[in-house]
ZAROVEX-691262 format. One record per residue (C-alpha): x, y, z; residue number from 1; residue in one letter. Coordinates in Angstrom, 2 decimals. Each point is the difference from the previous one (the first is absolute). Example, Ala and Ser with C-alpha at 12.3 -4.5 7.8 and 13.67 -1.06 7.14 Angstrom:
ZAROVEX-691262
[[12.30,-4.50,7.80],1,"A"]
[[1.37,3.44,-0.66],2,"S"]
//
This chain:
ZAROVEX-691262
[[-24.01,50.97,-114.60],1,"X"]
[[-1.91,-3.02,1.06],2,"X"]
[[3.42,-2.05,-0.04],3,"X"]
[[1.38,2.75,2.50],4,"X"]
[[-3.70,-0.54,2.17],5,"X"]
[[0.64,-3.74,-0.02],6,"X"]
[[3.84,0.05,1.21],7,"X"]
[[-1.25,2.35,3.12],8,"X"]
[[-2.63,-2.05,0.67],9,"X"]
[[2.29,-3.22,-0.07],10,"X"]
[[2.58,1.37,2.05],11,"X"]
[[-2.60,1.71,2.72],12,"X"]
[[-1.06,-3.85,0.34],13,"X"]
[[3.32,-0.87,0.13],14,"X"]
[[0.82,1.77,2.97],15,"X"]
[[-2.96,-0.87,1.46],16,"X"]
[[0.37,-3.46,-0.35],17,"X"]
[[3.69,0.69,1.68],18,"X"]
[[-1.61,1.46,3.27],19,"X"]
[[2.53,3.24,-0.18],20,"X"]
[[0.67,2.71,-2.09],21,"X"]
[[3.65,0.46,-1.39],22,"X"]
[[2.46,1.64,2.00],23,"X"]
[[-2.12,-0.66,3.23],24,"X"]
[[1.51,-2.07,3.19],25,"X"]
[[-2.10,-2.78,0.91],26,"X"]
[[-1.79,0.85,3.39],27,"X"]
[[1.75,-2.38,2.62],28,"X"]
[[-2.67,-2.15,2.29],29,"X"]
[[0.76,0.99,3.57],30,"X"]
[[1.71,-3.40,1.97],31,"X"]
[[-1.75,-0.46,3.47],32,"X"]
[[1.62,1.07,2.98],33,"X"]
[[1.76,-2.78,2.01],34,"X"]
[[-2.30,-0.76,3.43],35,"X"]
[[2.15,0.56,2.62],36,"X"]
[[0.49,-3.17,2.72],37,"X"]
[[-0.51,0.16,3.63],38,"X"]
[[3.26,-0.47,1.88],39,"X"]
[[-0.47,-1.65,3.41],40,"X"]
[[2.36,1.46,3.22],41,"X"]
[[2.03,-2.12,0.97],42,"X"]
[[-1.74,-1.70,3.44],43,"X"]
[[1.65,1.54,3.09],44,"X"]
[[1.27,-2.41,2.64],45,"X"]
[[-0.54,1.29,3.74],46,"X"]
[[3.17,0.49,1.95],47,"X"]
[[0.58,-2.56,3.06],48,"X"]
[[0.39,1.81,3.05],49,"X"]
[[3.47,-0.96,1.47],50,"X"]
[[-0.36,-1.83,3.36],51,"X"]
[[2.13,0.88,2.97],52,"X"]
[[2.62,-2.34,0.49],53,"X"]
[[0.61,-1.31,3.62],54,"X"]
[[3.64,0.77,0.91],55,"X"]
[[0.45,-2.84,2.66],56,"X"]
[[3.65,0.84,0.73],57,"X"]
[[-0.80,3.71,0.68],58,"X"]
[[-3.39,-0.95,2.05],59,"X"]
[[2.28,-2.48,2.48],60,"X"]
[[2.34,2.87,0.27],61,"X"]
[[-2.39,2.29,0.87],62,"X"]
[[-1.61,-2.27,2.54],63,"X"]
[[3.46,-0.94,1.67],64,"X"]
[[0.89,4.18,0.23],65,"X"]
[[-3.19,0.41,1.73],66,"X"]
[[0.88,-2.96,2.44],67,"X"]
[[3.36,1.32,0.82],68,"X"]
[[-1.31,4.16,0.46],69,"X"]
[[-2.94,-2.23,2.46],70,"X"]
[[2.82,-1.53,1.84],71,"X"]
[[2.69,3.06,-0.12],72,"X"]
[[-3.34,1.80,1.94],73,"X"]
[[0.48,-2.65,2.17],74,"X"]
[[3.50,0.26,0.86],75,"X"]
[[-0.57,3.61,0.28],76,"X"]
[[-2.53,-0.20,2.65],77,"X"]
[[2.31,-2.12,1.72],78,"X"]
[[3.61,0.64,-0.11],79,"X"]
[[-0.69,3.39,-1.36],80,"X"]
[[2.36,1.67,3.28],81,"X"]
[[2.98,-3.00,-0.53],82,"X"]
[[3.12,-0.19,-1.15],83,"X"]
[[-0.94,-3.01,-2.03],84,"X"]
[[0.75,0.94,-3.99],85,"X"]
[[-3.58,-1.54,-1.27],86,"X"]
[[-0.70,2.91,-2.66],87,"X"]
[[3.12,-1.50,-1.58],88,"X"]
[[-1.21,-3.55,-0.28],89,"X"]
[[-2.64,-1.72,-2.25],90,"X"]
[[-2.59,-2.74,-0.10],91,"X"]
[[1.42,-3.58,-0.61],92,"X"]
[[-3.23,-2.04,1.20],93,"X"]
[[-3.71,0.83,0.51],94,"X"]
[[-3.16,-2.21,1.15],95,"X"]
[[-3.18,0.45,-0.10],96,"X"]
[[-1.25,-2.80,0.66],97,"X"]
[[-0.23,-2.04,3.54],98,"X"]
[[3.07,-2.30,0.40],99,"X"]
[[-1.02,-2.91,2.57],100,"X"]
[[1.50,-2.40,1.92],101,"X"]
[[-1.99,-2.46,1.65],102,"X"]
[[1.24,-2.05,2.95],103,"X"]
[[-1.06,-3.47,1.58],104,"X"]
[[2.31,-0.32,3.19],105,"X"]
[[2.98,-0.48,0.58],106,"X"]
[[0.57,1.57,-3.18],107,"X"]
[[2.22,2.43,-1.57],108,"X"]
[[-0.71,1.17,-3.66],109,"X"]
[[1.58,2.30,-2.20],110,"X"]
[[-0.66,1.78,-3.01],111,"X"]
[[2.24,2.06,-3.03],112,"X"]
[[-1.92,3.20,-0.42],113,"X"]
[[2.38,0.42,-3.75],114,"X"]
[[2.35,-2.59,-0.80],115,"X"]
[[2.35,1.49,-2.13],116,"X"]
[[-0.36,3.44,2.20],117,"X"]
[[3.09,0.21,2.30],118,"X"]
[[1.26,2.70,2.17],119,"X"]
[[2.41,1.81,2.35],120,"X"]
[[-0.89,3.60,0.88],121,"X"]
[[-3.61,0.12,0.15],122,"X"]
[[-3.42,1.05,1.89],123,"X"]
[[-2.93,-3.09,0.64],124,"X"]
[[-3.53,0.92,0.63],125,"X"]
[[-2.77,-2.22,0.37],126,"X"]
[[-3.36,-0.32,2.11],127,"X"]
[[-0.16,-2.98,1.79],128,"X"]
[[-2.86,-1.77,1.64],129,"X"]
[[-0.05,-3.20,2.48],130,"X"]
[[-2.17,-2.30,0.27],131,"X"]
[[0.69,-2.89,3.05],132,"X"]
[[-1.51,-1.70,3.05],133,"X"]
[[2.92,0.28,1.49],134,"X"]
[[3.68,1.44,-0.02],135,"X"]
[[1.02,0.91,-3.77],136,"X"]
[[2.98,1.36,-1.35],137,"X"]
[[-0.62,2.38,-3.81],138,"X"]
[[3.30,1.51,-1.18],139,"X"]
[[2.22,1.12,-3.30],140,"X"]
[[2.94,-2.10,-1.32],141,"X"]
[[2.83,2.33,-1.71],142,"X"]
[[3.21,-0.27,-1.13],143,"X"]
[[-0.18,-3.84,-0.52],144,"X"]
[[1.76,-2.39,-1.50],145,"X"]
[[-2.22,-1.54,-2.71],146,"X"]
[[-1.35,-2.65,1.98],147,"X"]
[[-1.84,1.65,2.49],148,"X"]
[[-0.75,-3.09,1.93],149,"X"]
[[3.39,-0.72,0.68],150,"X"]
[[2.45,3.39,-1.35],151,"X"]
[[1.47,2.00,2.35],152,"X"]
[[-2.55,3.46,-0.01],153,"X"]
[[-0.69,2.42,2.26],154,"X"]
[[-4.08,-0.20,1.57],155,"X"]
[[-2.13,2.82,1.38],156,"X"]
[[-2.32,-1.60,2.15],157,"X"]
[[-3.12,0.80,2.15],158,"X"]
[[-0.67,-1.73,2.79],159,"X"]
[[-3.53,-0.52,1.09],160,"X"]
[[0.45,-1.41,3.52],161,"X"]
[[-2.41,-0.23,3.23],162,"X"]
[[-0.08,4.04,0.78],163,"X"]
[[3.36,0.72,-1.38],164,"X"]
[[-0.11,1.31,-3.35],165,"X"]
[[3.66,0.29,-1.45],166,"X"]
[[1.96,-0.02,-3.14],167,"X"]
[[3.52,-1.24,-0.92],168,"X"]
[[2.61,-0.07,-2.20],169,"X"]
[[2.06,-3.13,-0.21],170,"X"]
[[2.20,-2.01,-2.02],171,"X"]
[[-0.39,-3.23,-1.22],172,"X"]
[[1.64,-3.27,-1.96],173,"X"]
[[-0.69,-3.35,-0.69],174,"X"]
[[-3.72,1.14,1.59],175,"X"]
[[1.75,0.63,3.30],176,"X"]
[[0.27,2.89,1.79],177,"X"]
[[3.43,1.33,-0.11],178,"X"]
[[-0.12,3.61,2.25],179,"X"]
[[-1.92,3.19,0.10],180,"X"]
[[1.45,3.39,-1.11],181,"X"]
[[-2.78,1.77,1.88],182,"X"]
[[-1.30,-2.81,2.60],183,"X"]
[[-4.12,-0.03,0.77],184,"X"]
[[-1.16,3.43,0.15],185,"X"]
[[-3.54,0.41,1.81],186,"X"]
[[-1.75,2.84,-1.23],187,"X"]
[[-3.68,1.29,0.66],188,"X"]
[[-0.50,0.44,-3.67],189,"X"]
[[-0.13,-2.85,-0.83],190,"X"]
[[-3.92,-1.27,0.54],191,"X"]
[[-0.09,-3.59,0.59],192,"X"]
[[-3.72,-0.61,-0.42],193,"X"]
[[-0.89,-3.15,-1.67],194,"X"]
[[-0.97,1.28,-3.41],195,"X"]
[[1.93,3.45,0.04],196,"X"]
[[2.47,1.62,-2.47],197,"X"]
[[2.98,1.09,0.84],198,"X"]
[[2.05,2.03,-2.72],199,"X"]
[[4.26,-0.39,-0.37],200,"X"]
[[2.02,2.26,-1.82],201,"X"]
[[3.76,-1.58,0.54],202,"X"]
[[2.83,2.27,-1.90],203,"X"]
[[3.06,-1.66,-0.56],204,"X"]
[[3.38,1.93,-0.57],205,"X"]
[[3.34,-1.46,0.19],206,"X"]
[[0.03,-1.18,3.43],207,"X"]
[[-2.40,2.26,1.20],208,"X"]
[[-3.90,-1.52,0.27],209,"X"]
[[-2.56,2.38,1.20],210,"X"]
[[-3.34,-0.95,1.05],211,"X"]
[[-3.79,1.53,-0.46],212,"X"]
[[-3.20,-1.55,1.84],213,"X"]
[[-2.91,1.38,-0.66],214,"X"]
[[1.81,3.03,-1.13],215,"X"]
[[1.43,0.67,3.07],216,"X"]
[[4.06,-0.12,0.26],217,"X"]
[[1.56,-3.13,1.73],218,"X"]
[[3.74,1.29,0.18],219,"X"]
[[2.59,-0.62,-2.65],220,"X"]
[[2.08,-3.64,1.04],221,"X"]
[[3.68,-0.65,-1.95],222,"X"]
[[1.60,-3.65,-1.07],223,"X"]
[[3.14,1.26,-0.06],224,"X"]
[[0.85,-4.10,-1.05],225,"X"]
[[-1.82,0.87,-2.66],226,"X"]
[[-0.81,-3.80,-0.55],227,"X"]
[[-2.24,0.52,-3.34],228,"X"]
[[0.09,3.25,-2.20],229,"X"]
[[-1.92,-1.44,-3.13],230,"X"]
[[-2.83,-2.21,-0.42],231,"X"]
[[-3.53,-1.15,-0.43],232,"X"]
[[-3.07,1.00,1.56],233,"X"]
[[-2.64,-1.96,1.05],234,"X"]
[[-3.46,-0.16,3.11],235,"X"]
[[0.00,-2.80,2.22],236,"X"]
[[-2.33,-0.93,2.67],237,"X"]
[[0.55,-2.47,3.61],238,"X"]
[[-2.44,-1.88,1.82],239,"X"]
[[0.56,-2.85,2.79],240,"X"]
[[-3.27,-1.22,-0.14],241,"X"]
[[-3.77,0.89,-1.08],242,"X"]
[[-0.38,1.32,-3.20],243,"X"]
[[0.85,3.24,-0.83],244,"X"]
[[0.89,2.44,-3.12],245,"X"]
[[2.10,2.76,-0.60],246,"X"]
[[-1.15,3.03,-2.74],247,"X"]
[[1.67,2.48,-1.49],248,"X"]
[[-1.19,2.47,-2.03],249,"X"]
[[0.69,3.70,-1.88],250,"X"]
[[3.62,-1.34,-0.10],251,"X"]
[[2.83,1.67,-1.67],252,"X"]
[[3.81,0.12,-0.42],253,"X"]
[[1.64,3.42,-0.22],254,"X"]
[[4.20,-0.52,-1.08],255,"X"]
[[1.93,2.77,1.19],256,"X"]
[[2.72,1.27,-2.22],257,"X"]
//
């Protein structure tokens, strides 16, 4: 009996020396959980703002339609009842700046208001002020050869003389006068103060050249010779003696079609 005591007291120790009894699953030691890690967004970069681009092409267009609606107003105002076909025409030349030429008698002096600009059917306008101690002559070259000192052309003149004021159209070659499809024309538009400003509109059409002063009607003059139909256009300015200048201003070419 004692034998029996002492095997069930050895094998009690047994197991407790072993930690478990028989037949039971070992208790598992919980693992710790992982720390989650933080993540950072991504930094956000700001959007650049898109800058207008300057469309230079579009702005000069813009700007040269508003200059030919100014001067189509123009026209309107003053060959608005003719027979002249401007609405059909278009701008070729504009200036907005003064265009001088200064004199030191006897001088003559000429200057291209658009060298590669030539023309045959077409309306000139420009303002034109003298400026002379004595007689002057201001006036338009068209139609020219390219030398305008020398080419044959065609010349709208006005004539500031001692109480006469007058105008003319003439032809000339070599620098001489040649003849006059219209002869001198006095007219009490034009004012021939020292210092004034006198506006031209000339419209050339085949033979046919029709003059404005002051934006009164002159009469319509033909060249049935028809000695230039093409050319270059140009301002030119006349003095005998003194000093003297010739400006033109708000100037503009207008081709007919």
């Amino acid at each position: 009996m004692k034998r029996l005591q002492y095997f069930a007291l050895f094998v009690l120790l047994l197991i407790l020396a072993c930690g478990t009894m028989p037949g039971t699953a070992p208790t598992a030691t919980p693992s710790p959980e992982p720390t989650s890690t933080f993540t950072p967004m991504p930094t956000s970069t700001p959007t650049a703002v898109p800058t207008a681009t300057i469309n230079i092409a579009a702005t000069v267009e813009a700007k040269q339609t508003q200059i030919a609606n100014d001067v189509l107003g123009d026209l309107d105002k003053v060959l608005g009842d003719s027979e002249i076909p401007y609405k059909e025409g278009h701008l070729a030349w504009h200036e907005n700046k003064e265009i001088t030429v200064s004199l030191s008698g006897p001088d003559w002096n000429a200057v291209d208001v658009e060298k590669k600009l030539t023309a045959s059917d077409f309306i000139l306008k420009s303002d034109v002020t003298w400026n002379a101690s004595g007689i002057i002559v201001c006036g338009a070259i068209f139609r020219s050869e390219p030398n305008l000192d020398l080419g044959k052309q065609y010349q709208f003149l006005y004539l500031r003389l001692s109480g006469l004021p007058a105008w003319a159209i003439e032809v000339h070659e070599f620098g001489r006068y040649k003849n006059s499809p219209t002869s001198v024309q006095y007219s009490s538009a034009v004012n021939q103060d020292n210092g004034a400003t006198n506006q031209f509109i000339i419209v050339a059409q085949d033979e046919q050249l029709t003059v404005y002063i002051n934006g009164v009607r002159q009469g319509k003059y033909y060249d049935n010779s028809r000695q230039r139909t093409e050319g270059s256009i140009g301002f030119f300015g006349f003095q005998d003696s003194g000093k003297g200048s010739c400006k033109f201003e708000n100037s503009w070419v207008w081709e007919l079609k």
